[in-house]
C-alpha positions as CSV (number, residue, x, y, z in Angstrom):
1,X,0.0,0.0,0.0
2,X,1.0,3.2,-0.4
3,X,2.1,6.0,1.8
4,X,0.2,8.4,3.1
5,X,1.0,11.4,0.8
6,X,-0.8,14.4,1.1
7,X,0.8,14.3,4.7
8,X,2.3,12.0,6.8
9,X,3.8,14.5,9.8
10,X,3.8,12.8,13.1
11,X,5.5,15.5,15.1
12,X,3.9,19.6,15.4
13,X,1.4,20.2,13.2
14,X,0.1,23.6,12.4
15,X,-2.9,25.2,10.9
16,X,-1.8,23.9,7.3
17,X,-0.8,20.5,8.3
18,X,-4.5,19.9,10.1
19,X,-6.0,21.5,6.7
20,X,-3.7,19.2,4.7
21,X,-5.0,16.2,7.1
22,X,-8.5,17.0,6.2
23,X,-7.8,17.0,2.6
24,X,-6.7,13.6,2.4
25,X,-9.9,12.0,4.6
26,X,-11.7,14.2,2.2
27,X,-10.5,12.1,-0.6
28,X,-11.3,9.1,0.9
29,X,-14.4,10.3,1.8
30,X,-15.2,11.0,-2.0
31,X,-13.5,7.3,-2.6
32,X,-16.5,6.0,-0.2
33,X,-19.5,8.0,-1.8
34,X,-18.2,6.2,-5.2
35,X,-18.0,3.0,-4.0
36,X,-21.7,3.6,-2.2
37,X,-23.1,5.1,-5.3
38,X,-21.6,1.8,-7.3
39,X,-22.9,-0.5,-4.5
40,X,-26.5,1.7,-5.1
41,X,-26.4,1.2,-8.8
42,X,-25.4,-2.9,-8.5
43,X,-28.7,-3.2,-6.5
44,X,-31.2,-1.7,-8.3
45,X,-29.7,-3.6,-11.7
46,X,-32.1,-6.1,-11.0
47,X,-35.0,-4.0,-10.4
48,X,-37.9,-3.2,-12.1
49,X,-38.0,0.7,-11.5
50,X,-40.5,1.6,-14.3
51,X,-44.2,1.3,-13.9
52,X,-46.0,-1.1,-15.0
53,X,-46.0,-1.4,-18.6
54,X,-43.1,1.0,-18.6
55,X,-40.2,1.2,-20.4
56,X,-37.0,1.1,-18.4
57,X,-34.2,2.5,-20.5
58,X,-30.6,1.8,-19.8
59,X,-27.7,4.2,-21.2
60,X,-24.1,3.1,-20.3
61,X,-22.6,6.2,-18.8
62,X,-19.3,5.2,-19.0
63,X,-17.0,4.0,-20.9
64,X,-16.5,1.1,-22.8
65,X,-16.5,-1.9,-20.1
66,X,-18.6,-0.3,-17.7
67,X,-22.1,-1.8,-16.9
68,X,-25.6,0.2,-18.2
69,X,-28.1,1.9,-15.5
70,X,-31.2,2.2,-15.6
71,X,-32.0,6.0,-16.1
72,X,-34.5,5.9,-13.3
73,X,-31.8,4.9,-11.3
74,X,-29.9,7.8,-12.2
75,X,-33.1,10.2,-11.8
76,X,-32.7,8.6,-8.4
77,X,-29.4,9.8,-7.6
78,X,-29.3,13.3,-8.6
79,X,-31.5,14.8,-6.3
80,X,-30.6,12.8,-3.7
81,X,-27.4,13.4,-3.7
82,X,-28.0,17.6,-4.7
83,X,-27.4,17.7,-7.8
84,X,-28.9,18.5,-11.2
85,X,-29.8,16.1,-13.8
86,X,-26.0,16.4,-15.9
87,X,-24.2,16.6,-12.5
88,X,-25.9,13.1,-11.3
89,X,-25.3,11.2,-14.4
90,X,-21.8,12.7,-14.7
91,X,-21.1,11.7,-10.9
92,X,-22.5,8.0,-12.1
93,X,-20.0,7.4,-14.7
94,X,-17.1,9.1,-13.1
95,X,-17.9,6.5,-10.0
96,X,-18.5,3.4,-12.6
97,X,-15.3,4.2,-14.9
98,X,-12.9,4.5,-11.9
99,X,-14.4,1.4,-10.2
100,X,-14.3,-0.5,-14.0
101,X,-11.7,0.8,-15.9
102,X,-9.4,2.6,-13.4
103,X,-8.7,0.7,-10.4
104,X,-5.3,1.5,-10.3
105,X,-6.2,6.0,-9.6
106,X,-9.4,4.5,-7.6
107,X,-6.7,3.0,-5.1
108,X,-5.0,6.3,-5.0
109,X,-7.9,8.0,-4.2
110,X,-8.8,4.9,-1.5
111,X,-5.2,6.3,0.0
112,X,-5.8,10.1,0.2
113,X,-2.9,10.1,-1.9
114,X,-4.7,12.4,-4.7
115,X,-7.5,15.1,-5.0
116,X,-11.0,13.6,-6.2
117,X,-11.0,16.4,-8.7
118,X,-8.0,15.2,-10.4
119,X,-9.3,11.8,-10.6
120,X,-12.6,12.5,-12.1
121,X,-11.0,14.8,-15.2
122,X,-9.1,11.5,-16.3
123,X,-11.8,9.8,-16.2
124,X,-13.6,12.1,-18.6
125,X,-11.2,12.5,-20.4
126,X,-10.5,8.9,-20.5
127,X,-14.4,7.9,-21.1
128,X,-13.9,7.5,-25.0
129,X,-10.8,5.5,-24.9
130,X,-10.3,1.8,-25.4
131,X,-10.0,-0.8,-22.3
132,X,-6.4,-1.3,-23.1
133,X,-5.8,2.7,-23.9
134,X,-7.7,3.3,-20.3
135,X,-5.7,0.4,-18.6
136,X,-3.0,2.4,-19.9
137,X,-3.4,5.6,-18.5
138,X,-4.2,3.9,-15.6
139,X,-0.8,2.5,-15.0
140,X,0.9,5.4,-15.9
141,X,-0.9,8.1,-14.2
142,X,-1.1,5.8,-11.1
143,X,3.2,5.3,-10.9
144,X,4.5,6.1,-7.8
145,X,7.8,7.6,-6.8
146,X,9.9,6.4,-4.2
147,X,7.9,8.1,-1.5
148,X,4.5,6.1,-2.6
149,X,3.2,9.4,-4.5
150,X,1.4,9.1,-8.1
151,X,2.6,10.7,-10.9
152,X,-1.1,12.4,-11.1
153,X,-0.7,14.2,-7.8
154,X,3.1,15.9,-8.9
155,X,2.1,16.9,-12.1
156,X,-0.5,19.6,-13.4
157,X,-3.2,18.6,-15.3
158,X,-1.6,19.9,-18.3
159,X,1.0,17.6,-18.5
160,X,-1.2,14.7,-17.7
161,X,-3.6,15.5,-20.8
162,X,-0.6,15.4,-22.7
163,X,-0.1,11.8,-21.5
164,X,-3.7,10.9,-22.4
165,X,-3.1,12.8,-25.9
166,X,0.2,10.9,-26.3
167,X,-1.5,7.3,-25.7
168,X,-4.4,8.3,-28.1
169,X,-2.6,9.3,-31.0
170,X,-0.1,6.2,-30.0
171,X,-2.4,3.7,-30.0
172,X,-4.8,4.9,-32.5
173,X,-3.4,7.3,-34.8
174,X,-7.1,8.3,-36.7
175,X,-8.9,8.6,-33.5
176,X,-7.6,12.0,-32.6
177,X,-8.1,13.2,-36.1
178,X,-12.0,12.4,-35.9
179,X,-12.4,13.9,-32.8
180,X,-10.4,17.3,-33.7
181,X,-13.0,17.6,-36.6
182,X,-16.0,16.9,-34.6
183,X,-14.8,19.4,-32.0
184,X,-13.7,22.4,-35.2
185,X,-17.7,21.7,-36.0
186,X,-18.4,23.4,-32.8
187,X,-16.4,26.6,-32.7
188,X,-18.2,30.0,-31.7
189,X,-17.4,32.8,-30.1
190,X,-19.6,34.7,-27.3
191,X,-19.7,38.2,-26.4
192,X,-21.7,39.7,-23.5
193,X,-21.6,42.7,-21.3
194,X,-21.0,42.4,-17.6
195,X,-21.1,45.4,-15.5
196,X,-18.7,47.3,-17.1
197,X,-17.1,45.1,-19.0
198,X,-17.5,42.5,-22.2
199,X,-16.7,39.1,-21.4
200,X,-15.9,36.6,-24.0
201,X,-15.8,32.8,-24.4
202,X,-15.6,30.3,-27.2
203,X,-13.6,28.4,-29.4
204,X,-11.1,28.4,-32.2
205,X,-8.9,26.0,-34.6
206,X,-6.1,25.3,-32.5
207,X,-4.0,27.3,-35.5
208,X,-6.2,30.2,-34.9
209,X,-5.5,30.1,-31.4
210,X,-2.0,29.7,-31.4
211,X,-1.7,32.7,-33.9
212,X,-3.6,34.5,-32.0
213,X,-2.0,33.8,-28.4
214,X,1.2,35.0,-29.8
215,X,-0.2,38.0,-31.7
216,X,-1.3,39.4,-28.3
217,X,2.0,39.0,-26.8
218,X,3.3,40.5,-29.4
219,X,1.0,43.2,-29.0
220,X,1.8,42.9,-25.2
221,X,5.6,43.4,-25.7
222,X,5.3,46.7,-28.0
223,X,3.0,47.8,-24.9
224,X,5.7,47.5,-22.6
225,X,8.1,48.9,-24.7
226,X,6.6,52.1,-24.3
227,X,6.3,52.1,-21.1
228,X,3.0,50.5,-20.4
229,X,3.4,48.8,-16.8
230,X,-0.2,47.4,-16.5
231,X,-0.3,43.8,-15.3
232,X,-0.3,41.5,-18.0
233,X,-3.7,40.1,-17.9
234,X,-4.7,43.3,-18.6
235,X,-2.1,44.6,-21.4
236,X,-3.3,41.5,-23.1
237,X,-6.6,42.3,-23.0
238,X,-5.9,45.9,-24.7
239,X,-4.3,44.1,-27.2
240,X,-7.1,41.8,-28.1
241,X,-9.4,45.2,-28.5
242,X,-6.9,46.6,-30.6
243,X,-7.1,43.8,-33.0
244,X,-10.4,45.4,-34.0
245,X,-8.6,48.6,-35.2
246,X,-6.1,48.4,-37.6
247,X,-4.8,51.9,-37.7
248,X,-4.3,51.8,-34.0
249,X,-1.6,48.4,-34.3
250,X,-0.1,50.7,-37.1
251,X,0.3,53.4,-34.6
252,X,1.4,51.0,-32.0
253,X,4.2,49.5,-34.4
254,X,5.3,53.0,-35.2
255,X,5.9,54.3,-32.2
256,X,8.3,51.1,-31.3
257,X,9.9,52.0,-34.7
258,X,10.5,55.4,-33.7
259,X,11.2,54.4,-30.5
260,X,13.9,51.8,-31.0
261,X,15.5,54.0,-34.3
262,X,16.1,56.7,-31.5
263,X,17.6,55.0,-28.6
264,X,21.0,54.6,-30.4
265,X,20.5,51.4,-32.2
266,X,22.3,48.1,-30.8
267,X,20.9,44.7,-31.7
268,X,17.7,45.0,-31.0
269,X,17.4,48.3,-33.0
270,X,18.6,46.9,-35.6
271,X,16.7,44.3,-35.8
272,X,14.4,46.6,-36.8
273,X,15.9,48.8,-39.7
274,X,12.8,47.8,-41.4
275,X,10.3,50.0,-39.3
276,X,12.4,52.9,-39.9
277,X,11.0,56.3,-42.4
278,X,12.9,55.6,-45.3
279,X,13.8,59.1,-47.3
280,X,11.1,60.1,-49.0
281,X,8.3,58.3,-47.4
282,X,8.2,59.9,-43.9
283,X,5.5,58.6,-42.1
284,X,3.3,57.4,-45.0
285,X,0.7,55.0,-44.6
286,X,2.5,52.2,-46.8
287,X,5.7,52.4,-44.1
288,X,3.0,51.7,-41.1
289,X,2.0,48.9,-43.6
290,X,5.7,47.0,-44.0
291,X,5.9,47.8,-40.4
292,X,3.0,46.1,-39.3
293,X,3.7,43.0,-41.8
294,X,7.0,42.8,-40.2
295,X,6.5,43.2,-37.0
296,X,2.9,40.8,-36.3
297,X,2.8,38.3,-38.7
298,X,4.8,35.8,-37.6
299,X,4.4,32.1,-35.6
300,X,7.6,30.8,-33.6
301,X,6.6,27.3,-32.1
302,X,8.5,25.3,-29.8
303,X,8.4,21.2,-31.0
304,X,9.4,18.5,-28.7
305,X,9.8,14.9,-29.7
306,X,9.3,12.2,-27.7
307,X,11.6,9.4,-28.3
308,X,9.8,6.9,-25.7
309,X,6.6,7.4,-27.7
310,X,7.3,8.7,-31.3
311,X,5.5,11.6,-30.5
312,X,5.6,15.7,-31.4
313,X,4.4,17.9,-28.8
314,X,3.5,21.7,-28.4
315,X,4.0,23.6,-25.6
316,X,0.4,24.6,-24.3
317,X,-0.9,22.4,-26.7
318,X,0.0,18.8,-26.1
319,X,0.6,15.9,-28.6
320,X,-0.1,17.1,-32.0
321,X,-0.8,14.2,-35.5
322,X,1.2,15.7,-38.6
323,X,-1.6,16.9,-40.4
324,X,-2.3,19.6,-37.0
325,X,1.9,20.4,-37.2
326,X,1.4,20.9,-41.1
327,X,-2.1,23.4,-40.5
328,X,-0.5,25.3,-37.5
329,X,3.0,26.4,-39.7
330,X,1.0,26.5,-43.2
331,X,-0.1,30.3,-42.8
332,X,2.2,32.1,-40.9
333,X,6.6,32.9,-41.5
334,X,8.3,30.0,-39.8
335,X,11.0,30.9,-37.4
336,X,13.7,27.9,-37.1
337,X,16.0,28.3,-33.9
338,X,18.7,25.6,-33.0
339,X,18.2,23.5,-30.3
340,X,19.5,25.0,-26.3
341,X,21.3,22.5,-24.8
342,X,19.7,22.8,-21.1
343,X,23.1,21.6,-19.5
344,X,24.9,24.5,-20.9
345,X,25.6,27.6,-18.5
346,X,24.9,31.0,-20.5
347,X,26.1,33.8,-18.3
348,X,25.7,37.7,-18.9
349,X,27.8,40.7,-17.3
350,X,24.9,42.7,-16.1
351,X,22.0,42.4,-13.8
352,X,19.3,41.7,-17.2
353,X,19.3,38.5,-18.5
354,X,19.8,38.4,-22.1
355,X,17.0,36.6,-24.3
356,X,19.0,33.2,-24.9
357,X,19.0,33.2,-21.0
358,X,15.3,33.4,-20.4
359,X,14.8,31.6,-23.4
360,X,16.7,28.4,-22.1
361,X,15.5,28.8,-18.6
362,X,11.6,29.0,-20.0
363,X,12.6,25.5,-21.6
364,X,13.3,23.9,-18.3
365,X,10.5,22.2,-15.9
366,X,8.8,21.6,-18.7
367,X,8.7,25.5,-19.1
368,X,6.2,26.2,-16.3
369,X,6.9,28.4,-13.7
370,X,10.0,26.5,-10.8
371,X,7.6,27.2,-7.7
372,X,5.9,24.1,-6.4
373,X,3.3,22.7,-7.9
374,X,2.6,26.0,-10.2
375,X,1.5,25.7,-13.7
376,X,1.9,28.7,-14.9
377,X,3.6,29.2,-18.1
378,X,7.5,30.1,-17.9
379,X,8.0,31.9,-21.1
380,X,6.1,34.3,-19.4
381,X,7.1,34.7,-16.1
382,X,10.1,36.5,-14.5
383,X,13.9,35.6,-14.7
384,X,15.0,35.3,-10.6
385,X,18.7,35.1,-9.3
386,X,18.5,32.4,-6.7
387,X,21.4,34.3,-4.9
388,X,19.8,38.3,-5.0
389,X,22.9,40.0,-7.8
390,X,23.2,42.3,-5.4
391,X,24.6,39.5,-3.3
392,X,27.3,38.8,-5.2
393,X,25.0,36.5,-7.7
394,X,25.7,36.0,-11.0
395,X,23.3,36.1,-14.3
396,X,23.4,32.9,-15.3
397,X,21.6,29.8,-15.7
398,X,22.8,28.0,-12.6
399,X,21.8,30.8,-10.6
400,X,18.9,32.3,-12.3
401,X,14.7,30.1,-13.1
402,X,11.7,31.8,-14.5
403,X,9.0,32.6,-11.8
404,X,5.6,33.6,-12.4
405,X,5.3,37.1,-11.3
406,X,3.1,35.8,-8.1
407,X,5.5,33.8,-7.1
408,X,8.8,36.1,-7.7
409,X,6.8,38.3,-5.7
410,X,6.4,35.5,-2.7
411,X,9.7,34.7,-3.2
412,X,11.2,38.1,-2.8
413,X,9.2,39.1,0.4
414,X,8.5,36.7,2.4
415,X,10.9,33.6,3.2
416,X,10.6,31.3,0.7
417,X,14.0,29.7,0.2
418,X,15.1,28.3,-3.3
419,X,18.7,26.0,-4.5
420,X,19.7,24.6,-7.5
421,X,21.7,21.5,-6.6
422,X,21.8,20.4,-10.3
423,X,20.4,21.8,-13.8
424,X,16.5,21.1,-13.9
425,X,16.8,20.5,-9.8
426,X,14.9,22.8,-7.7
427,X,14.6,23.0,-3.5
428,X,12.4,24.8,-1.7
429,X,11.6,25.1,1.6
430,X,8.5,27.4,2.9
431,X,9.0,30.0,5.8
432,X,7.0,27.2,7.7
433,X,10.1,24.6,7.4
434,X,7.8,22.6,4.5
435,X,10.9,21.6,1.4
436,X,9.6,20.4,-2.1
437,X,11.5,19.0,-4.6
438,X,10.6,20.5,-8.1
439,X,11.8,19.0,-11.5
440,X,10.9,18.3,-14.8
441,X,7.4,19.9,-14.2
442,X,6.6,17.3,-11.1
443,X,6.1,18.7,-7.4
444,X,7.3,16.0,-4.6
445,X,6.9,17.1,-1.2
446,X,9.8,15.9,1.0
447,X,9.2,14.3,4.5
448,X,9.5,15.7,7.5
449,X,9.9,19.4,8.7
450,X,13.0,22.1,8.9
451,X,12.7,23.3,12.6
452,X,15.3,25.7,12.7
453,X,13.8,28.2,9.7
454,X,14.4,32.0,9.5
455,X,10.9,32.7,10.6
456,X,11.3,30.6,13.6
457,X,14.8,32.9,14.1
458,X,12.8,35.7,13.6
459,X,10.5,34.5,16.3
460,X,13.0,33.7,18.8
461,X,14.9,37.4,17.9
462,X,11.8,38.9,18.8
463,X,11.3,36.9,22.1
């Protein structure tokens, strides 16, 4: 059996440790109600639950495997239980698929090792898969490290549907390509106002989308250039509004070009030669127009390959078929850059980290953001010198991660405390004496407590 992971302290416990407690007999709590609600539905199976002369109807809820209910036995359990009509029958063949075709997570979730949340998206996500493609993720997803925890519980979900993806397209090639058409049939876009402001949901292609994620940062960057210091949530949603007006990008793109031709030049101004008045043509409408070719219309893709699994991957995206790779670089200019070794130490003078820097640190733990158990994306976040510069530490990449701004922010004032034994090895310990172990995009959470912290100094200073 495995160990108890969401927390196994025997010695002081504090507020979080109690919470933590509670959160694991929470999960076997929700472990129980499944197994009741299975017991429930193996009981009634037999039952005639319709009137007489009624037709009792049976759906299979889950996947393939999984026994039919009765769908008065489902009316059954919805109310009883609180919930609407979807949320009962989704609660039915979440229980039925993780009692039938993933025994393996059901056990974690028996051990408190893993949220019930996390367990019920694989299953959903797992319902249209084979036996042997859900016996697969099963096994996988259910691995445990030497400590007893599942590779579900130190991952985000995002790298775990990229291990559902991977086994789809592995094991049956055509099925994802089926599915990605069904789901391109049901695009739309929404647009409502909310007290103030317009909210927006819907889907695109996943070209679309990636096009247009990197046309807002784009956007986002000649913001910041100029000075705008807005968070970023916000700058990008400027940029999505100026999308809508053309002549406003032009102006945008101008000003950078003005901008950068006045600073003095170096390499990033010229770079950008192009955006420049030529003589003769000062300020006319078809120089905003090269500029604005130049500097939006472009796609730069990062594309992993999986040896173990003969697989391409996109960041944010997952794993991709050929055809998708082939859409997603067939309308846009296709930037090429070589490979960054990780291993390699790139070190600058200053206190700024150059762009191959951040760049090769926004590559590491699976380029999401170094603090436990985040999932934010790296090539976004902050470069941080684990030893402050001002310290005497250098700019380089033994000494410097990417940190979403949340956490730099965490990190700088209060007492977190961050190492980098090795390249891709993170340690932290929390100002409560609580160390994780962060690599490759996994969170492990390391036994025991550190008694002798700098807030427990602080504490004793002050006594």
């Amino acid at each position: 059996m495995r160990a108890a992971t969401l927390t196994d302290n025997t010695g002081s416990k504090d507020g979080l440790d109690i919470a933590l407690d509670a959160r694991r007999r929470i999960a076997k709590s929700e472990a129980a109600q499944y197994d009741a609600l299975t017991a429930y539905l193996g009981q009634v199976a037999e039952e005639s639950l319709a009137r007489a002369g009624g037709v009792n109807e049976w759906t299979r809820y889950g996947g393939s495997g999984t026994p039919s209910v009765s769908e008065y036995a489902a009316c059954e359990v919805g109310p009883a239980l609180g919930l609407s009509a979807s949320g009962g029958r989704d609660l039915i063949a979440d229980a039925l698929d993780l009692t039938y075709r993933l025994p393996q997570l059901f056990a974690c979730l028996h051990e408190g090792s893993v949220d019930a949340w996390r367990i019920r998206k694989v299953a959903r996500k797992t319902r249209r898969f084979t036996i042997a493609q859900a016996a697969d993720a099963d096994r996988r997803l259910a691995a445990a490290n030497v400590d007893g925890t599942p590779l579900i519980a130190r991952v985000g979900m995002a790298r775990v549907n990229q291990i559902l993806d991977q086994i789809r397209i592995t094991e049956d090639p055509d099925d994802p390509e089926h599915r990605r058409n069904e789901n391109r049939n049901r695009r739309s876009v929404s647009i409502w106002p909310d007290d103030g402001v317009a909210r927006i949901a819907g889907t695109l292609s996943l070209d679309d989308g990636k096009r247009l994620d990197q046309r807002l940062d784009q956007i986002v960057e000649s913001l910041r250039f100029l000075g705008d210091n807005r968070a970023y949530d916000i700058l990008r949603s400027v940029a999505l509004g100026m999308l809508d007006e053309p002549d406003s990008l032009d102006d945008l793109y101008h000003q950078v070009a003005v901008a950068r031709c006045g600073s003095g030049g170096g390499a990033d101004a010229g770079a950008d030669d192009s955006y420049a008045d030529q003589p003769g043509d000062g300020g006319s409408p078809e120089r905003a127009r090269r500029a604005r070719r130049s500097g939006s219309r472009q796609t730069v893709l990062y594309v992993h390959f999986d040896r173990c699994w003969g697989t391409w991957s996109i960041e944010d995206v997952g794993a991709i078929t050929r055809s998708e790779a082939a859409e997603i670089l067939g309308h846009s200019h296709v930037t090429v850059k070589p490979v960054i070794d990780l291993e390699t130490t790139i070190s600058a003078t200053g206190y700024v980290a150059p762009p191959r820097l951040k760049e090769q640190l926004g590559l590491m733990n699976a380029s999401i953001c170094t603090f436990p158990h985040c999932t934010r994306p790296a090539r976004v976040a902050d470069y941080d010198h684990i030893l402050n510069h001002a310290d005497g530490g250098p700019t380089d990449s033994r000494n410097g991660h990417r940190l979403c701004r949340y956490h730099h922010r965490a990190k700088t004032f209060t007492t977190w405390q961050v190492s980098n034994p090795g390249p891709g090895i993170w340690l932290w310990q929390s100002p409560a004496g609580r160390t994780y172990l962060v690599t490759g995009g996994t969170t492990t959470r390391l036994p025991g407590r550190v008694t002798n912290t700098v807030q427990d100094k602080r504490k004793q200073s002050v006594a």
